[in-house]
C-alpha positions as CSV (number, residue, x, y, z in Angstrom):
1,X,171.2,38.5,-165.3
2,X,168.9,40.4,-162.8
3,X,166.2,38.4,-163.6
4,X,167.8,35.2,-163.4
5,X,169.1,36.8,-159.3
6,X,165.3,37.8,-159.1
7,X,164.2,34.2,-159.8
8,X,166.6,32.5,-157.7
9,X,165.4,35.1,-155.0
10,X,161.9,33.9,-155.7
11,X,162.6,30.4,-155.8
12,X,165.1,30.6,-152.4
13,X,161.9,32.6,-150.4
14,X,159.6,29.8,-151.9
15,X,161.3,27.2,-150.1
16,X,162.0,29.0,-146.7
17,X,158.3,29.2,-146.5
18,X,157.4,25.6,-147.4
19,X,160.1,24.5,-144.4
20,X,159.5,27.0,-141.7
21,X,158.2,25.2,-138.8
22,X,154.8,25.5,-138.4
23,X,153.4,27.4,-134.7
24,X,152.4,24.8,-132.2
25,X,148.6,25.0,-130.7
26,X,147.5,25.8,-127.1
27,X,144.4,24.4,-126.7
28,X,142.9,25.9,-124.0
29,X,138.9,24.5,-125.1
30,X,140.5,20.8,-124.1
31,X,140.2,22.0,-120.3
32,X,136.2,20.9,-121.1
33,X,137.5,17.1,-121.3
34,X,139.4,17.7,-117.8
35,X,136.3,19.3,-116.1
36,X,134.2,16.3,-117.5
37,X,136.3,14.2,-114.8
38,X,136.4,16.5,-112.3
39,X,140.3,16.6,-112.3
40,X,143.2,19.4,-113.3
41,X,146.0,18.3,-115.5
42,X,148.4,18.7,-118.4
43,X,148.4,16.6,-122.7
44,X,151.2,17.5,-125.0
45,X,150.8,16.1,-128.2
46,X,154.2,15.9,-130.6
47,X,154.0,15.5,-134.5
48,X,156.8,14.6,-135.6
49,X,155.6,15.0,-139.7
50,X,155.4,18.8,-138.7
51,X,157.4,19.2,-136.1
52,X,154.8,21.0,-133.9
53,X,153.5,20.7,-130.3
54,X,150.2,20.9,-129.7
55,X,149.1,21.2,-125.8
56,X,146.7,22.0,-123.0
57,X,148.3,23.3,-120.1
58,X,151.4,23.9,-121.0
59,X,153.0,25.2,-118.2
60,X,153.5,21.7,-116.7
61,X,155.2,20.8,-119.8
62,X,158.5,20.6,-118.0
63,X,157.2,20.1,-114.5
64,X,158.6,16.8,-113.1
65,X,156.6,14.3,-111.9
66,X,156.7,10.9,-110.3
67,X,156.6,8.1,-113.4
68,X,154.4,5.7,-111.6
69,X,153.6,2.6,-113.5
70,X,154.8,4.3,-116.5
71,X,157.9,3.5,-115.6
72,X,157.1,-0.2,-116.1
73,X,158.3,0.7,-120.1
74,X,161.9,1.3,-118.7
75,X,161.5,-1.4,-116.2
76,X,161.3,-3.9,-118.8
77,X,163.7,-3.1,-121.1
78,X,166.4,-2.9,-118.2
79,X,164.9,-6.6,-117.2
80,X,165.1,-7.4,-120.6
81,X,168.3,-5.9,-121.3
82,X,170.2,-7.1,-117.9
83,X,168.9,-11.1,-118.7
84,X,167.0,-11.0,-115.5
85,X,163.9,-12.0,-117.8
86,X,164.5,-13.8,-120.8
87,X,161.3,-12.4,-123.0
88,X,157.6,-11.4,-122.8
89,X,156.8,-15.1,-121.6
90,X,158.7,-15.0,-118.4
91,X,157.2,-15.6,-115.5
92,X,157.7,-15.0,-112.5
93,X,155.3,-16.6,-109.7
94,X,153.1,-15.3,-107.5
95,X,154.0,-14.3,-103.6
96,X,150.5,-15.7,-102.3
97,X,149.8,-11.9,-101.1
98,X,146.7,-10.9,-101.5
99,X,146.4,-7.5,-102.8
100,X,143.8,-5.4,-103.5
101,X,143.7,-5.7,-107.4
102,X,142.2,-9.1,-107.9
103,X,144.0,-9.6,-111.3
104,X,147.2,-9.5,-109.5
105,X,146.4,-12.6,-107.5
106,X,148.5,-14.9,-109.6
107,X,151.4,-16.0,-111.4
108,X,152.3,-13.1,-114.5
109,X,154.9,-13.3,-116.8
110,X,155.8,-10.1,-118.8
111,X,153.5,-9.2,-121.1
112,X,150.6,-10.2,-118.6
113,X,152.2,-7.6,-116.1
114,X,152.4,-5.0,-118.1
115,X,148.9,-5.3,-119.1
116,X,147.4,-5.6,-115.8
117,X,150.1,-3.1,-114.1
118,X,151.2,-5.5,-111.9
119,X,153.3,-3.8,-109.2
120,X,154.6,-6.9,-107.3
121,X,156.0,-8.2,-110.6
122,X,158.5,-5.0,-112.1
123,X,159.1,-4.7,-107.9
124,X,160.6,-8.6,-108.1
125,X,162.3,-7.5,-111.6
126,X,163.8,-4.3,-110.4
127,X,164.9,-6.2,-107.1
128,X,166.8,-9.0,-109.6
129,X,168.1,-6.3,-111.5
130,X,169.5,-4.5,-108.1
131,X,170.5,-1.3,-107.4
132,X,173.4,-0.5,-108.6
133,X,172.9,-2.4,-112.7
134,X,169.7,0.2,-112.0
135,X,171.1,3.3,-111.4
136,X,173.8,2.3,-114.5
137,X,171.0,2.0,-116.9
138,X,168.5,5.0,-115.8
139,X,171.5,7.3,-116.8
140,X,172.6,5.5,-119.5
141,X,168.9,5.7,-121.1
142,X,168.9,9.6,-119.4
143,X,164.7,8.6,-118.3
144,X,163.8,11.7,-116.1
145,X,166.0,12.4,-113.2
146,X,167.2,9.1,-113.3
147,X,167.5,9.5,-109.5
148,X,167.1,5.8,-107.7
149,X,166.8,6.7,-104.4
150,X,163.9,5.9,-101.6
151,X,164.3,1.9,-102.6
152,X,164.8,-0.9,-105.7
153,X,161.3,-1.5,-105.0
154,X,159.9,1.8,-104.3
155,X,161.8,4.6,-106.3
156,X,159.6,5.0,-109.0
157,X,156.3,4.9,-106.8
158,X,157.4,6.8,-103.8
159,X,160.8,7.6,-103.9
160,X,163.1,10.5,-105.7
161,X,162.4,9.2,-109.8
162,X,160.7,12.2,-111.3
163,X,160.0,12.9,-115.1
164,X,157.8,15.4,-117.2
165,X,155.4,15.2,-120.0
166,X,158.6,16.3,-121.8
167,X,160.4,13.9,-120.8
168,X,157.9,11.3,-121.6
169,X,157.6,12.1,-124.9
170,X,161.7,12.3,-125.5
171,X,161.5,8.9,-124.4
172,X,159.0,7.1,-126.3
173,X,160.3,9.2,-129.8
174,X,163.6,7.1,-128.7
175,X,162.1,3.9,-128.2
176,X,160.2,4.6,-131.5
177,X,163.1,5.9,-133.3
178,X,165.1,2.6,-131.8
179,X,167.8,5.3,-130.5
180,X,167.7,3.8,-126.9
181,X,170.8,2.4,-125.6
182,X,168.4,-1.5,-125.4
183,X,169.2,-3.9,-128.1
184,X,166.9,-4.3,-131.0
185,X,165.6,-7.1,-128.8
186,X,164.6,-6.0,-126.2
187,X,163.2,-2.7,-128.0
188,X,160.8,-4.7,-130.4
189,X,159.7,-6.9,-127.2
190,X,158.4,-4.0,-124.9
191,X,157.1,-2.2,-127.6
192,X,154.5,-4.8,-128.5
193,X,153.4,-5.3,-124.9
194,X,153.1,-1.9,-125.3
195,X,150.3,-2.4,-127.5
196,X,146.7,-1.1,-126.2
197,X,144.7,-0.9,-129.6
198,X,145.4,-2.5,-132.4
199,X,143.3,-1.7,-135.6
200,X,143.3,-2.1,-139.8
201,X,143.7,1.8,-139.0
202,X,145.8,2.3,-136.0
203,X,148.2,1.1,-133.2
204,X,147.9,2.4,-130.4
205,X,150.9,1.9,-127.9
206,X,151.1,3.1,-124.4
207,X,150.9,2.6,-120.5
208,X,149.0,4.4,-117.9
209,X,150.5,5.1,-114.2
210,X,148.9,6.5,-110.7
211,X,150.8,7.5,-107.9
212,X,150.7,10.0,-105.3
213,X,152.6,13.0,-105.1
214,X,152.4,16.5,-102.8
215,X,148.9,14.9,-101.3
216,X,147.4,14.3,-104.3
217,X,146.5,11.1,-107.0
218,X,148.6,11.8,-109.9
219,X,147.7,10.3,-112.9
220,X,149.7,9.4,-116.6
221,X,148.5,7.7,-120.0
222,X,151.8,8.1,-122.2
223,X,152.2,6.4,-125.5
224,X,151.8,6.9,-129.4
225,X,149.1,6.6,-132.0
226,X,150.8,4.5,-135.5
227,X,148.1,5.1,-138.2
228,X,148.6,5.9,-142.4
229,X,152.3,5.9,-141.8
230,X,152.5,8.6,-139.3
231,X,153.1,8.5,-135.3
232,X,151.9,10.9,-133.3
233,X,153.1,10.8,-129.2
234,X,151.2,12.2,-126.4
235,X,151.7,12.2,-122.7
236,X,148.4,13.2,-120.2
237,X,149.1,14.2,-116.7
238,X,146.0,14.6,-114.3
239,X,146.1,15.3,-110.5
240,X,143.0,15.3,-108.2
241,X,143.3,16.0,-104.6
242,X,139.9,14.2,-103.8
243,X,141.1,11.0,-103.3
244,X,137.3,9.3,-103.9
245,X,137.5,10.7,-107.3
246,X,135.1,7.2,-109.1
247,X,136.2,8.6,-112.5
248,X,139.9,8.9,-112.0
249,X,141.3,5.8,-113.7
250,X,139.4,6.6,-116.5
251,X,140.4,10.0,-116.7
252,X,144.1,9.0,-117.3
253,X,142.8,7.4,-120.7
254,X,139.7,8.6,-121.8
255,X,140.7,12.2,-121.8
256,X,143.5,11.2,-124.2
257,X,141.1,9.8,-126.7
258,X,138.4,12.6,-126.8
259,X,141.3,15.2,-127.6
260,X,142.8,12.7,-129.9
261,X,138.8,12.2,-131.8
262,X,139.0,16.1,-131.7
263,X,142.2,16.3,-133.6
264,X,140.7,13.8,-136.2
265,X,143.4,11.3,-135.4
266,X,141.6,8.8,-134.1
267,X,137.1,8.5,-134.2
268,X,136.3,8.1,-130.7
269,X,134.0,5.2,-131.7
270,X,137.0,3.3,-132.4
């Protein structure tokens, strides 16, 4: 009898240790990347397989933060979800203003927006959508603050919408998970506009953002890597107050893809 109690013992501590959660990582050697682009910042990294975080910086894990163009993902799934746009093909034509990004001189529909990060474009949509359907679906989807004020066209740029790297991250694990409160629909259509790389080995889906905030560029690439059946999401923050900072838009990305090469998720040859 006592050794039967011992073995159960045994076997009961056995699988404790085989489920306890394993410590997330601080990686405080990633700040190398960071200095590489002469910016500051924040990455989280969330593995869902092992439940563990892995970050640098974490004390701006919860700090909020205006979305930017990240906030195009929401954006369209409200669009989406609301009718204003039918699907990935719809367009919607060009103003004739001439803006500084030449690939924003023309008609876009959806997917071509997203892509390019064509601000006029989710401005029209979130102007169609109006502000009141707006505000209804930001809580309803709980994305950041969900706060709407400082304009249709404008909260998300320079208005009151903040969210955080953890924020981010809940809300891409929900779009993955298909636990938004979007149809199936509309879920399966942003995320493959979503899609940045696409390999036999990987999928990468995501969308970068700049804005300005307190004085200074701020800076997103939020998203998930798909590869051999698992999903890993990350979220990278950078902030530079030199606002002739040449390697800044390729800091949002790039940074993302060296500490991903050094996890041995992804080669950075790829």
């Amino acid at each position: 009898m006592k050794q039967s109690l011992l073995l159960l013992l045994i076997l009961a501590s056995a699988m404790i240790s085989c489920t306890r959660k394993q410590p997330d990582a601080v990686r405080d050697d990633f700040k190398t990347f960071y200095d590489r682009y002469h910016v500051e910042g924040s990455f989280v990294l969330y593995d869902p397989q092992a439940d563990t975080y892995t970050f640098y910086n974490p004390e701006q894990f919860r700090q909020p933060f205006t979305p930017a163009s990240t906030f195009k993902i929401c954006n369209a799934l409200i669009g989406l979800e609301t009718g204003v746009i039918r699907d990935e093909n719809f367009v919607i034509p060009w103003d004739s203003v001439v803006r500084n990004r030449p690939a924003w001189n023309c008609d876009h529909d959806l997917k071509s927006a997203f892509r390019n990060s064509t601000v006029w474009y989710y401005q029209e949509l979130a102007r169609r959508v109006g502000g009141s359907r707006m505000k209804y679906w930001l809580d309803k989807a709980q994305y950041g603050n969900a706060d709407t004020s400082g304009g249709i066209d404008q909260f998300w740029l320079a208005g009151a919408l903040r969210i955080s790297p953890e924020q981010q991250i809940t809300f891409l694990r929900r779009l993955h998970d298909n636990q938004l409160p979007f149809s199936q629909r509309s879920m399966d259509i942003v995320k493959n506009i979503m899609i940045t790389k696409d390999t036999l080995d990987y999928v990468v889906r995501a969308k970068t953002g700049w804005g300005v905030q307190d004085a200074m560029d701020l800076g997103w690439f939020v998203g998930y890597l798909e590869t051999h059946g698992k999903v890993y999401y990350f979220a990278n923050c950078i902030q530079s107050a030199d606002s002739n900072n040449k390697d800044f838009a390729d800091a949002r990305t790039d940074i993302v893809f060296l500490i991903l090469d050094a996890l041995g998720l992804m080669p950075i040859s790829s």
